[in-house]
N, C-alpha and C positions, 0 to 999 in steps of 0.2 A: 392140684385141686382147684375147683371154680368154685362161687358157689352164688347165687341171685341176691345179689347186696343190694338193691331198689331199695331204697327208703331207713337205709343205715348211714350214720353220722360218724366217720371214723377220724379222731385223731390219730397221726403219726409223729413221733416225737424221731430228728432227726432223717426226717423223710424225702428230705433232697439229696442225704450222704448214697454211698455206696452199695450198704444193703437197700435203703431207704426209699432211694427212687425208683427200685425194682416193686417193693411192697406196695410203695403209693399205687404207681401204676397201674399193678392187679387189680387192687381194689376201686381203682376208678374204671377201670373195664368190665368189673365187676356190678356195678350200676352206686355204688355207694358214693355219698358227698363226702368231700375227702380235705382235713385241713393238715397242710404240710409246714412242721416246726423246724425252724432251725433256727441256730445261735447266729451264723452269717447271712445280711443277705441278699449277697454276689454269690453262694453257693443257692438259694431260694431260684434266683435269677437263671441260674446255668441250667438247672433244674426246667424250668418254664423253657426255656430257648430248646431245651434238648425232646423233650418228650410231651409240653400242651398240644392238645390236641383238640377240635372243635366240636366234636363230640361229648367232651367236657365241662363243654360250658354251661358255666352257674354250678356246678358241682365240683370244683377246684379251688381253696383257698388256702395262702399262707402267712406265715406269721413268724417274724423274726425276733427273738426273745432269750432271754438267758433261762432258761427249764431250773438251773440250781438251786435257785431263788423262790420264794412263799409269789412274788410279785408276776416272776415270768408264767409258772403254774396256775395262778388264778388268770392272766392275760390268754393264755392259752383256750382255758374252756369259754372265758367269755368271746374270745374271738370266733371261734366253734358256733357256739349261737348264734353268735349277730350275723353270720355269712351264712348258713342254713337255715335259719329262724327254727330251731328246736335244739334243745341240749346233744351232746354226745351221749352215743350207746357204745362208743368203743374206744380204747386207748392201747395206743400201740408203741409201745417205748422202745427206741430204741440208739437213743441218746448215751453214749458213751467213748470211751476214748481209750488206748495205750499209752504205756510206758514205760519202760526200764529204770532199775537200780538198785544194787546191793543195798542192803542197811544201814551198811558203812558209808558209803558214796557223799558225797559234799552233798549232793542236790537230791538225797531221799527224802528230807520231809517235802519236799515243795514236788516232788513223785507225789508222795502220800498225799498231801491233801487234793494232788490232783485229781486222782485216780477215785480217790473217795467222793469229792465232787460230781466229778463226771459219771460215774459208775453206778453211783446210789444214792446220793443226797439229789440228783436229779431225777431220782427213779421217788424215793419220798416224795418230793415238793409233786410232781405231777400226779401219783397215785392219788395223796391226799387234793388236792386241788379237785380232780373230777369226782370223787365219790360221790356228795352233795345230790351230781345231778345226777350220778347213777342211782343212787336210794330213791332218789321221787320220781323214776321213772318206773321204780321196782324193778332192777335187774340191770345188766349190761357184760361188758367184758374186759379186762386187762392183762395183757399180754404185754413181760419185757425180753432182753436178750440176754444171755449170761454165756460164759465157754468155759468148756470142759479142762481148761484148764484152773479153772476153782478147786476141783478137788482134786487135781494133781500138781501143782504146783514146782517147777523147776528154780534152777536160778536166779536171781535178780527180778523176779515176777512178783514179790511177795505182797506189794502195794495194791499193784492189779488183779491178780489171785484174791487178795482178801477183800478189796470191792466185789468182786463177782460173788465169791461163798456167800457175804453180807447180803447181796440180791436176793440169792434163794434165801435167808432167813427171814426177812420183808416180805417173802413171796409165800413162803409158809403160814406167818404168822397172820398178814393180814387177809390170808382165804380165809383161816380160820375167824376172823373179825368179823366176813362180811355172807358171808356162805349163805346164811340164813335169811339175805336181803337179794337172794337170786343174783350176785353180783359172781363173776369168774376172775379170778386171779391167777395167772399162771407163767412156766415161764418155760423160755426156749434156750438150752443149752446144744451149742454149736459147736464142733470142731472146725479148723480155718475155714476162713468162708473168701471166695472167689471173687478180692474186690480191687480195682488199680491201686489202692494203698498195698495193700496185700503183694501182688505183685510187683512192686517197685521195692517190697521190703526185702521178701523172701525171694525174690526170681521166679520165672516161671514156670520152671523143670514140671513142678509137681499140683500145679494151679489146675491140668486137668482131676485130679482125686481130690478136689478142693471141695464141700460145701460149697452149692452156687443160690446167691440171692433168690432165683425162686422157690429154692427149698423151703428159704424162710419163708416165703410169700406162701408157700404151701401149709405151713403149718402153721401160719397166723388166722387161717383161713379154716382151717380146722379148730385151734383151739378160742376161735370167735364166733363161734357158728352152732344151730340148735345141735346138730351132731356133738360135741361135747359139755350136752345141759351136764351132766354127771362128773362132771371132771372137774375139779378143785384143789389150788395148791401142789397140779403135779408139776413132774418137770419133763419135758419131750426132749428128748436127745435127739438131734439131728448131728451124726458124725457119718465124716467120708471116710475114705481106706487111708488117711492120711493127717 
């Protein structure tokens, strides 16, 4: 899916990662000013060397920040302004992390607090942080990323599982907070998605029936777009055969 982004202001939260710089991308060929978040920024840098292009220029900004944090979230949208001169109409979360471990494991709480960091207290500080400018523009959009293994939950996943389920309840609750202020809250629940982490983890046997990055891009682009005014606190399942 394309779709004429001219004169939209899109955060990406982790938009130099793996899914991330497939998304950026789109939506900069897309016509939209596009600021790209990340926590490192030798990944921001690799990002730029791989894929800037001159066609982008003035419509490309990024911003290296910790998202966890009340500090990185509010640096995020300000920096959004200052490089477009107009607030953000859109947030694209997709800042998050794995990890393994039983319950029992020596190193489950320090899983736990990671997995909750990275998975949803990054997914809060930034929701909260742009509202503001979405309410006094009357309206915008936010879109995070969650996987289908939230509500299936296997082995040693239970840290990571229960950041994700916690998404979609963030993702519920606060459609229903803002709904009324023309704002879109929603989110994108994935089966593995197609990325070199991915592959380096799992092999590559099955990386062709994988979720591939632009699926995501496809459905960002959907559920950012006047085509889903009506759509609130859902949840889009993007799964492959696999």
């Amino acid at each position: 899916m394309n779709l004429d982004a001219t004169r939209r202001v899109v955060i990406i939260t982790g938009g130099a990662g793996g899914v991330g710089s497939i998304v950026s991308r789109r939506w900069l060929d897309s016509g939209a000013s596009v600021l790209i978040v990340d926590h490192r920024q030798n990944t921001i840098d690799a990002w730029l060397a791989e894929f800037s292009q001159k066609s982008w220029a003035g419509r490309v900004a990024t911003l290296a920040t910790d998202v966890t944090t009340e500090a990185g979230g509010k640096a995020m949208v300000d920096q959004a302004h200052t490089s477009f001169g107009k607030p953000a109409d859109t947030l694209i979360h997709l800042v998050g992390g794995f990890a393994s471990a039983a319950v029992e494991d020596e190193n489950a709480a320090r899983t736990w607090e990671s997995m909750i960091a990275r998975n949803l207290t990054s997914a809060f500080q930034c929701y909260r942080a742009i509202l503001p400018a979405l309410r006094a523009r009357n309206g915008g959009w936010i879109v995070g990323l969650s996987s289908r293994v939230a509500s299936n939950p296997g082995p040693r996943v239970s840290a990571y599982a229960a950041s994700k389920a916690a998404l979609g309840a963030l993702t519920s609750s606060l459609a229903a907070e803002v709904r009324s202020a023309g704002i879109h809250v929603n989110l994108i629940v994935a089966s593995t998605i197609d990325t070199p982490a991915n592959r380096k983890a799992m092999g590559e046997t099955q990386a062709a029936s994988w979720v591939t990055p632009d699926d995501i891009a496809d459905a960002t682009m959907y559920l950012c777009s006047d085509q889903s005014r009506s759509v609130h606190g859902a949840t889009l399942e993007v799964f492959a055969n696999a």
